[in-house]
C-alpha positions as CSV (number, residue, x, y, z in Angstrom):
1,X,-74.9,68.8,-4.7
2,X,-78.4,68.6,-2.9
3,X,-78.7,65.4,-4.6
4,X,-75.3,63.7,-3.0
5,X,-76.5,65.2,0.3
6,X,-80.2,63.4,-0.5
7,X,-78.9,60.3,-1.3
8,X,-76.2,60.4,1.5
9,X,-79.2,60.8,4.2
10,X,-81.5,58.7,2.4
11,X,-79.5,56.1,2.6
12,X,-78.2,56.1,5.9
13,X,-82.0,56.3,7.2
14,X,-82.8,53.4,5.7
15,X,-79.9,51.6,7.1
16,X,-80.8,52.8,11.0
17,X,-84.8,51.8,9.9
18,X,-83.6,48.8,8.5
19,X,-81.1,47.8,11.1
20,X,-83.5,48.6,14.3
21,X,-86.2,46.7,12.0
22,X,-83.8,43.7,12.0
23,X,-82.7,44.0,15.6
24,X,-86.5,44.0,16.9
25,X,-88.3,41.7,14.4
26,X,-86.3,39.3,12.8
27,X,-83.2,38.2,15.1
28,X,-85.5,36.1,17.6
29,X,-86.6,34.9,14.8
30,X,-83.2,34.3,13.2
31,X,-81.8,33.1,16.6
32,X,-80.1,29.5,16.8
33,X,-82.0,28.7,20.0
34,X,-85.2,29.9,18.7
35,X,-85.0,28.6,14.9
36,X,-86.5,25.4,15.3
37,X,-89.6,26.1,16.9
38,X,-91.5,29.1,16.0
39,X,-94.8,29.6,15.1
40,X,-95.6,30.1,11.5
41,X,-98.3,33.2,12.7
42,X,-94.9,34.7,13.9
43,X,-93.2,34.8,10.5
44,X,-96.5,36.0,9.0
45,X,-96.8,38.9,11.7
46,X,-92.9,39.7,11.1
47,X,-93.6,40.1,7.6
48,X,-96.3,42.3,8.1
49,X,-95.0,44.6,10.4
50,X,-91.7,45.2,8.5
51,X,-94.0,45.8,5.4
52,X,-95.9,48.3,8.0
53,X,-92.6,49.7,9.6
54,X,-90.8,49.8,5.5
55,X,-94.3,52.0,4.4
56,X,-94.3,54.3,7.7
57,X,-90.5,54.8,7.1
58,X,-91.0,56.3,3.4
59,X,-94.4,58.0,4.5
60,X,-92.7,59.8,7.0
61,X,-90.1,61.0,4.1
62,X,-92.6,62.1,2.3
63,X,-94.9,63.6,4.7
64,X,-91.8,66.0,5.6
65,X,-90.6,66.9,1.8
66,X,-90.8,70.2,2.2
67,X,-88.4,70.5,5.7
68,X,-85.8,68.7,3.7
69,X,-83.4,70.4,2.2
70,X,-82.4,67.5,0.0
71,X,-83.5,66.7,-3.1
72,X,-86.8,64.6,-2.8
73,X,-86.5,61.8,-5.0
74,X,-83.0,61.4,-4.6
75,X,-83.6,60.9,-0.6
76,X,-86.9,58.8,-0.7
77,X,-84.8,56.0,-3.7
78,X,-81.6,56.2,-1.6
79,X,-84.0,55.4,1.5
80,X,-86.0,52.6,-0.3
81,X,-82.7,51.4,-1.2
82,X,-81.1,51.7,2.4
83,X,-84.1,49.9,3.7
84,X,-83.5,46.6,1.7
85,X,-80.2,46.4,1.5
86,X,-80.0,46.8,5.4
87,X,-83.1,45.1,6.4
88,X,-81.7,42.0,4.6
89,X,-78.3,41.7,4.7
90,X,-78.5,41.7,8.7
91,X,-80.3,37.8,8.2
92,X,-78.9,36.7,5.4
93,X,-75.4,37.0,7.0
94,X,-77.1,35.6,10.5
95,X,-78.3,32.6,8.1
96,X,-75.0,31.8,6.4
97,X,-72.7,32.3,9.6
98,X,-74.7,29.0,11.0
């Protein structure tokens, strides 16, 4: 059961990461106003700090393993997981509603 519970909370913290990721990185970016003239240094500093926030998110899992009582794995996959499903579906849905 530890490992439902694990996955269960490993997934929805990569949801809330990925969401507040999307809401405070990419959706200027994403914005109709904003679309046609950013800077390209902005895309490539977006990218870097979701890669930055995406590792700090599963370092933090890991550096508190031993609080958890989940199953390990189970939470830091489920996270991973969370992270990319959530972290993209938030502009790919802001893309194909224009």
């Amino acid at each position: 059961m530890t490992y439902v519970y694990g996955i269960a909370a490993g997934f929805l913290y990569g949801a809330v990461v990925g969401t507040l990721k999307y809401i405070f990185i990419w959706k200027k970016l994403i914005s109709q106003k904003e679309a046609n003239n950013f800077a390209s240094t902005f895309l490539i500093a977006g990218v870097m700090a979701s890669f930055f926030i995406n590792i700090g998110a599963l370092l933090l899992i890991y550096f508190i393993r031993e609080m958890i009582p989940f199953d390990f794995a189970a939470t830091i996959i489920s996270a991973a997981v969370g992270l990319s499903i959530f972290g993209r579906s938030f502009s790919i849905h802001k893309i194909m509603s224009r």
